[in-house]
C-alpha positions in Angstrom: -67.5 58.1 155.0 -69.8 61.4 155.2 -70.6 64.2 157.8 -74.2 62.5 158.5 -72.6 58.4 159.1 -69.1 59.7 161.1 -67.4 61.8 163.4 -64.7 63.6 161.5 -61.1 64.3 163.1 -61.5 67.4 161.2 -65.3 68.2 160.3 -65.0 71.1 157.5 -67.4 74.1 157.3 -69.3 76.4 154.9 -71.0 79.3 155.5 -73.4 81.6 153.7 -74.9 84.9 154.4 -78.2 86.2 152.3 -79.2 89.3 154.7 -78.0 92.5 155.6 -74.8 93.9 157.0 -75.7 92.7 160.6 -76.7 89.2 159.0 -73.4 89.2 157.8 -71.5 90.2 160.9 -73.4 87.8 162.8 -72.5 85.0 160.2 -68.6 86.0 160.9 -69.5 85.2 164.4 -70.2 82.2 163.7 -68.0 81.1 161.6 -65.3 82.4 164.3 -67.4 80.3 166.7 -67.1 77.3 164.4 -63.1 77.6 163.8 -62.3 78.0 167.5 -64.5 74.0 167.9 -62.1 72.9 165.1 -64.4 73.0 162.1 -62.2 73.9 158.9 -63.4 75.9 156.1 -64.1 74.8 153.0 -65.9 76.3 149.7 -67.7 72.8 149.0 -67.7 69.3 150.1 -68.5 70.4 153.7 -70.1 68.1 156.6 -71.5 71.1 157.9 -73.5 74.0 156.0 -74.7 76.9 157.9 -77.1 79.2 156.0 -78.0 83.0 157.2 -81.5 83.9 155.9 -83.1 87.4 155.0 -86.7 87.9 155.0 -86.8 91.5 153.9 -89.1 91.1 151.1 -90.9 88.3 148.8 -88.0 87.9 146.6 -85.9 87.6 149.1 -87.3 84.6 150.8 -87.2 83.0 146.9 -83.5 83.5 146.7 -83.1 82.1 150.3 -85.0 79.2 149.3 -83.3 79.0 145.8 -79.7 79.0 147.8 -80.5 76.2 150.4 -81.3 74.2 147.6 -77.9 75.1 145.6 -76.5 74.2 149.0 -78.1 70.8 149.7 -77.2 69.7 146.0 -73.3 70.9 146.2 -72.7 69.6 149.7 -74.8 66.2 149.5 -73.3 64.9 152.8 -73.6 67.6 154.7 -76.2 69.0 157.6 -77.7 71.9 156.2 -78.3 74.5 159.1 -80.5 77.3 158.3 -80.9 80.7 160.6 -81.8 83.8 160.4 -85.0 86.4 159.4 -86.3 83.6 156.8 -86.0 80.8 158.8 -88.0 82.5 162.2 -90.6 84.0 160.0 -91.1 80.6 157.6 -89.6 77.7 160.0 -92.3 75.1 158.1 -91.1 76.5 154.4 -87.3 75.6 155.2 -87.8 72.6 156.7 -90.0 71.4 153.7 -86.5 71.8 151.8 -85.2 68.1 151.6 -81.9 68.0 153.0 -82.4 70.3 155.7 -81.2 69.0 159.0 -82.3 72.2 161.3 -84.1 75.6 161.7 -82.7 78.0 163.9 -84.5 81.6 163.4 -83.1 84.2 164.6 -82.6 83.5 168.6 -79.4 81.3 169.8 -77.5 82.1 166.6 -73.9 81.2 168.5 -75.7 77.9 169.7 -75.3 77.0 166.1 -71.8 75.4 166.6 -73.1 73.1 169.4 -75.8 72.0 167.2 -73.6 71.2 164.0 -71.5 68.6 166.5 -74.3 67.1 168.0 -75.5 66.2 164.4 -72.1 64.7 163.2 -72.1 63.1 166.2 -75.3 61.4 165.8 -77.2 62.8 168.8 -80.4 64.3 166.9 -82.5 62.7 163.8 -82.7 65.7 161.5 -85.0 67.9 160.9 -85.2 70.0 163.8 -86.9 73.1 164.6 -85.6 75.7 167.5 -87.2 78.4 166.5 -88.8 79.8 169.1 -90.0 83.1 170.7 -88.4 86.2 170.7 -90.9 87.6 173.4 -88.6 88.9 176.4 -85.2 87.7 174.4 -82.2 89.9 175.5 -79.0 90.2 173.3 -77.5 87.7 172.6 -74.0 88.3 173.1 -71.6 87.2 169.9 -68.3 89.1 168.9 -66.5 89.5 165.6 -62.7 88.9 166.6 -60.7 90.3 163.6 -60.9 90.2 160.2 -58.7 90.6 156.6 -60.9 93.2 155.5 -59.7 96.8 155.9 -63.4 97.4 157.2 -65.3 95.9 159.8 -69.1 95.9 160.7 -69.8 96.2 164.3 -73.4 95.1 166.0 -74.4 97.3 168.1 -78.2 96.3 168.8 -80.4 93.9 167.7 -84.5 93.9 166.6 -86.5 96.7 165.9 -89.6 98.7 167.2 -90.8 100.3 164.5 -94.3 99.0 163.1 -93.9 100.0 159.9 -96.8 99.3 157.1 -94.7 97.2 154.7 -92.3 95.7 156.7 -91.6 92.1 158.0 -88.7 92.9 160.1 -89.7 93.7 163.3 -91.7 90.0 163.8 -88.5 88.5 162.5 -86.3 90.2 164.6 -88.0 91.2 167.6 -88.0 94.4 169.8 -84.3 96.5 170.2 -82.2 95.1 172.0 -79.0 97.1 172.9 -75.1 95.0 173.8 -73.2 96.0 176.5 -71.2 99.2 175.8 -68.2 98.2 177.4 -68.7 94.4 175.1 -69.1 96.9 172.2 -66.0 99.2 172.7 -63.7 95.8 173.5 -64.3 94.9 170.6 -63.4 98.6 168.5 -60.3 97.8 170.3 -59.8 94.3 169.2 -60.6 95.1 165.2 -58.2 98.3 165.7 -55.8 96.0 167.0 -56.0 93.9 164.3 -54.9 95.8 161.5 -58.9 97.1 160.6 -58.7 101.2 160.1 -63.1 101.5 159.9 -65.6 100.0 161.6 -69.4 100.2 160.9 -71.7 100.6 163.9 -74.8 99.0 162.6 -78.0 97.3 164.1 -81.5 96.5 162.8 -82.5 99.8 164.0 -79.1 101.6 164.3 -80.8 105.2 165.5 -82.7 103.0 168.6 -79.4 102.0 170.2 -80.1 102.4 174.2 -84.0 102.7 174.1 -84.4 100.0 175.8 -82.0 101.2 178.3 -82.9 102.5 181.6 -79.9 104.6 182.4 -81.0 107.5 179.1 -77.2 106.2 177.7 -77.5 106.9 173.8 -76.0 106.1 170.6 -74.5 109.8 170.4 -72.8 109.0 174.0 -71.6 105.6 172.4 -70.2 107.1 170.0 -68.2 109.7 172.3 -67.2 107.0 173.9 -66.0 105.1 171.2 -64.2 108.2 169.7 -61.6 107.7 172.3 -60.4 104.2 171.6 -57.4 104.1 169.0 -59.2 103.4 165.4 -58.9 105.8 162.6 -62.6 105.8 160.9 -65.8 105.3 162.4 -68.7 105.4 160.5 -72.7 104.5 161.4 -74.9 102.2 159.5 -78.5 103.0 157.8 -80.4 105.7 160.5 -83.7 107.4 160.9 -84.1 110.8 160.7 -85.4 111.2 164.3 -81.9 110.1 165.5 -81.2 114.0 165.0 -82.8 115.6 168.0 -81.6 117.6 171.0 -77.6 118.3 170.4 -76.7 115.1 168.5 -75.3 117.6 165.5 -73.3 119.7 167.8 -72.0 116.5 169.6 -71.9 114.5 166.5 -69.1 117.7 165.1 -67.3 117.2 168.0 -65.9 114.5 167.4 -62.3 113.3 165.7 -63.1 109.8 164.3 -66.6 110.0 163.4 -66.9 110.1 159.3 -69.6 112.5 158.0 -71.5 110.4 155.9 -74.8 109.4 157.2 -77.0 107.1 155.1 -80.8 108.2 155.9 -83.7 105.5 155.7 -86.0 107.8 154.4 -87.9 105.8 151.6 -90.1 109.0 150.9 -90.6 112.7 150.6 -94.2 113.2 150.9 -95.5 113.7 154.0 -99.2 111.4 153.1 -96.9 108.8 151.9 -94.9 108.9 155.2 -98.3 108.9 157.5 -99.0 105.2 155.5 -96.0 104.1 156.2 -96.6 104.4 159.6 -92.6 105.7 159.8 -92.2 108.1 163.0 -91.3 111.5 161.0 -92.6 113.6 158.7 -90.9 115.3 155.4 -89.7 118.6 157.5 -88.1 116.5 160.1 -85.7 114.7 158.0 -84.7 117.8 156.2 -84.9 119.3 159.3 -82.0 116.9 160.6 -80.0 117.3 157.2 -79.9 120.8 157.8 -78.9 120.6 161.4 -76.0 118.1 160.8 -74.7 120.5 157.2 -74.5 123.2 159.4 -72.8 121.5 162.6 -70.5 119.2 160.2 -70.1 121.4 156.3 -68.9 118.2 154.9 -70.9 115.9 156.1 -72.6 114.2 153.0 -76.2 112.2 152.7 -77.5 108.9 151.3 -80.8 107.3 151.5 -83.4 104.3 150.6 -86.4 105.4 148.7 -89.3 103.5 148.3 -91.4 104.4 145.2 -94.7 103.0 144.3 -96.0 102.5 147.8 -99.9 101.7 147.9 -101.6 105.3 147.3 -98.9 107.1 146.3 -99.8 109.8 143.7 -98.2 111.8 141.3 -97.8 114.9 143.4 -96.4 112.1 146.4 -93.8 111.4 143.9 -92.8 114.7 142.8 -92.5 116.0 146.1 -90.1 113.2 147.0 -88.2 114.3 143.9 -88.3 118.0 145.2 -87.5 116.2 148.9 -84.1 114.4 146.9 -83.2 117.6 145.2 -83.2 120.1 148.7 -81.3 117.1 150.2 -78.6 116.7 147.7 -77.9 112.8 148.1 -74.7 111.6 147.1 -76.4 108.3 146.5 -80.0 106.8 146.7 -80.5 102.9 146.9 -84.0 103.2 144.8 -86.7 100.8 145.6 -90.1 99.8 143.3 -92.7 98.8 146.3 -93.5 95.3 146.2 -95.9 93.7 148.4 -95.0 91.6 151.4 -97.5 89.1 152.4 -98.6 89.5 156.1 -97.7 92.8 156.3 -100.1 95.9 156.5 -99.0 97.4 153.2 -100.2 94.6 151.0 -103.7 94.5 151.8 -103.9 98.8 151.2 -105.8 100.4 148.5 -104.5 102.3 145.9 -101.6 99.9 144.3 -99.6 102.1 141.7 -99.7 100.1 138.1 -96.6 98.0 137.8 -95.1 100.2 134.8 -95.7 103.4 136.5 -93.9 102.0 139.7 -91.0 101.2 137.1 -91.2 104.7 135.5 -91.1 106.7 138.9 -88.2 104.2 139.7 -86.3 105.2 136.6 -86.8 109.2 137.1 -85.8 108.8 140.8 -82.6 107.1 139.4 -81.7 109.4 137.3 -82.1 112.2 139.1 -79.9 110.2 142.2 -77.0 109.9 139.2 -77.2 113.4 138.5 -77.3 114.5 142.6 -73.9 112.3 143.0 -72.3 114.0 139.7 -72.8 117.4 141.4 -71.2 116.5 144.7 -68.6 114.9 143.3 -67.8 117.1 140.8 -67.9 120.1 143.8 -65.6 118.0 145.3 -63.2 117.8 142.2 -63.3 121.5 141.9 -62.1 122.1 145.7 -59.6 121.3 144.4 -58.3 119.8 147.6 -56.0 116.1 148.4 -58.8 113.8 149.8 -58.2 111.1 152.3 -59.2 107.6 150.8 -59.0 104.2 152.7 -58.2 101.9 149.8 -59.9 98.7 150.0 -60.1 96.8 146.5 -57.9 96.8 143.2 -57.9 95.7 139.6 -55.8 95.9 136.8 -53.3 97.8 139.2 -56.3 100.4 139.8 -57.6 100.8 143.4 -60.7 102.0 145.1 -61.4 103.5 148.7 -63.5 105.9 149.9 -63.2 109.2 151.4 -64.5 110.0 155.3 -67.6 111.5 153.2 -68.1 107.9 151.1 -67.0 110.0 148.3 -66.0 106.7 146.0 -62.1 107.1 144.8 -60.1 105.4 141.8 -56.6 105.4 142.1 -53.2 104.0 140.2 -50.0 102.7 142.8 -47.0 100.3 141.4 -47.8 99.2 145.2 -50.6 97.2 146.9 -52.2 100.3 149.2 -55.3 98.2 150.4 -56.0 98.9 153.9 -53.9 101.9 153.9 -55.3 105.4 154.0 -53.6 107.6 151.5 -54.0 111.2 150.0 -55.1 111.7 146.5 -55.7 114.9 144.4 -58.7 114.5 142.7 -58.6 114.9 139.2 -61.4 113.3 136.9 -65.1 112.6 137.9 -66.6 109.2 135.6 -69.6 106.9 136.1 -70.2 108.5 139.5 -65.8 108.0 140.7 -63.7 110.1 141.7 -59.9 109.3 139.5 -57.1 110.9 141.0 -53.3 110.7 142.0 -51.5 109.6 144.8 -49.7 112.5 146.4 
């Protein structure tokens, strides 16, 4: 008997997620969807495989294609449904993957349940291809009902509008689409409920939340809003500069849950490099809006993406991202060589930057971000002041959290402290962590 010949009493499940945090939260979606239809979970052997693509770059669509495959061989009687950025962008590519039994992009992702029965039960000859359209989609409504994890993403928004040079995103995604506030804040409640003490507002395009709202209703008055409910931390996902406009600081310091730590998607510090990129700020707006949010929140700390090596960039570009980095003072930067994406603006420019000066700039930049993240911690080691640290992970007896800042903590207990949100005295700064003591 197999998942493709019979109807299982108790079909089994296995899910994999290659894209970003909101591919991820949408995957838990659907796996939720696909325990409440009776589907158990299993690690291999499964009737049903449901596969989350990312599309972000050229290696990325590699790996997707290298995991379907891994997928296919270790679940050999099993449907093999792949979604996601990948699988809307390059429908024909997954389906030319033998033992794929359906392509389902990124629209009708909670459909995905419905289709895994109807192909146990027989009802389609494999492969299928839904991908369709996202011209005039909405939000597609999907909620993450609790987890085990001590923090929990949150979608807040969907697709993106930005037309950026080197990006794929937008065609795989679509434009923004904002959920329901009052769907959004049910769901704070839920997680709280549930034991989670953080939640991550994240989206494609986090900073767009409500653009495509008629009403003006913002992600600053979401967050007010969701500053009320009962949970302990919340904290935003990856955010443009241009976010910070009008009295977004002032409101942003108002308020008791948010944590001030706001990751920036800057990807560069010169102001040429910027205009090719076709992002919608300049260099003195972003440090513009770090400067407003240090003085409205003190503590409030920074991290970025940084792309080096973009088409064109020169060596004064780089150095005046590296003077951008330094005025900044990132606690971390997630540092990026450019790499062409086929289809995309970017990779038919002029002026490519020689592969090992793309991996030299990357290396300085690297550096330097290791060094930034030593300062602030060890500023904070020399306050000399009990930090609060949700612990989330342990080994050896050792456990790890972060601070409301993302300052990263080690700690000792003879107790397990995950998920709880505990005091420590800093007392030790190595390999970019904080080690302390429990008070």
């Amino acid at each position: 008997m197999n998942g493709k010949e019979n109807v299982l009493s108790s079909p089994t499940a296995l899910f994999s997620s290659l894209g970003c945090k909101v591919a991820q939260y949408e995957t838990e979606a659907i796996r939720e969807a696909f325990l409440r239809e009776g589907f158990a979970e299993v690690t291999d052997g499964a009737d049903a495989v449901v596969v989350n693509t990312c599309t972000v770059t050229e290696e990325s669509d590699r790996k997707c294609r290298k995991a379907i495959r891994r997928l296919v061989r270790e679940n050999p009687h099993a449907h093999v449904l792949v979604i996601g950025c990948y699988a809307q962008s390059h429908p024909a590519e997954v389906l030319a993957i033998p033992g794929v039994s359906y392509v389902g992009g990124t629209a009708d992702k909670m459909k995905t349940v419905a289709v895994a029965k109807r192909l146990l039960a027989g009802e389609l000859i494999p492969p299928v291809n839904a991908v369709r359209s996202l011209e005039g989609e909405g939000y597609e409504p999907m909620c993450v009902a609790g987890t085990p994890r001590t923090r929990a993403y949150v979608k807040i928004a969907d697709g993106c509008d930005c037309r950026c040079t080197y990006c794929a995103i937008p065609a795989a995604r679509g434009p923004v689409r904002s959920r329901d506030r009052d769907e959004i804040l049910a769901e704070i409640a839920r997680l709280s409920a549930s034991g989670v003490r953080e939640v991550v507002l994240t989206g494609i395009e986090t900073a767009s939340y409500g653009r495509d709202r008629r009403d003006g209703y913002r992600l600053i008055d979401l967050l007010e809003d969701a500053d009320r409910l009962p949970i302990e931390r919340i904290r935003l996902g990856s955010l443009t500069p241009e976010v910070v406009r009008g009295d977004f600081a002032e409101r942003a310091a108002a308020l008791t849950h948010l944590c001030p730590h706001f990751h920036l998607s800057v990807q560069s510090g010169s102001d040429r490099v910027l205009a090719r990129m076709r992002r919608r700020y300049n260099r003195e707006m972003a440090l513009s809006a770090i400067r407003s949010l240090r003085a409205a929140i003190p503590a409030a700390t920074f991290t970025c993406d940084m792309i080096v090596g973009f088409p064109g960039e020169s060596k004064e570009d780089f150095a005046e991202t590296i003077d951008f980095a330094e005025k900044a003072r990132f606690l971390a930067m997630h540092v990026f060589a450019y790499s062409p994406r086929k289809g995309t603006e970017a990779a038919t420019m002029d002026g490519a930057v020689p592969p090992r000066e793309k991996a030299e700039r990357s290396r300085t930049l690297t550096a330097l971000a290791a060094r930034l993240s030593e300062s602030v911690l060890t500023a904070a080691l020399q306050a000399g002041e009990p930090l609060s640290v949700l612990f989330e992970t342990e080994a050896g007896g050792t456990y790890t959290g972060h601070t409301p800042t993302f300052l990263p903590v080690c700690a000792t207990a003879d107790t397990d402290v995950r998920g709880r949100i505990l005091s420590v005295m800093p007392m030790d700064v190595r390999d970019g962590v904080l080690f302390g003591k429990l008070i």
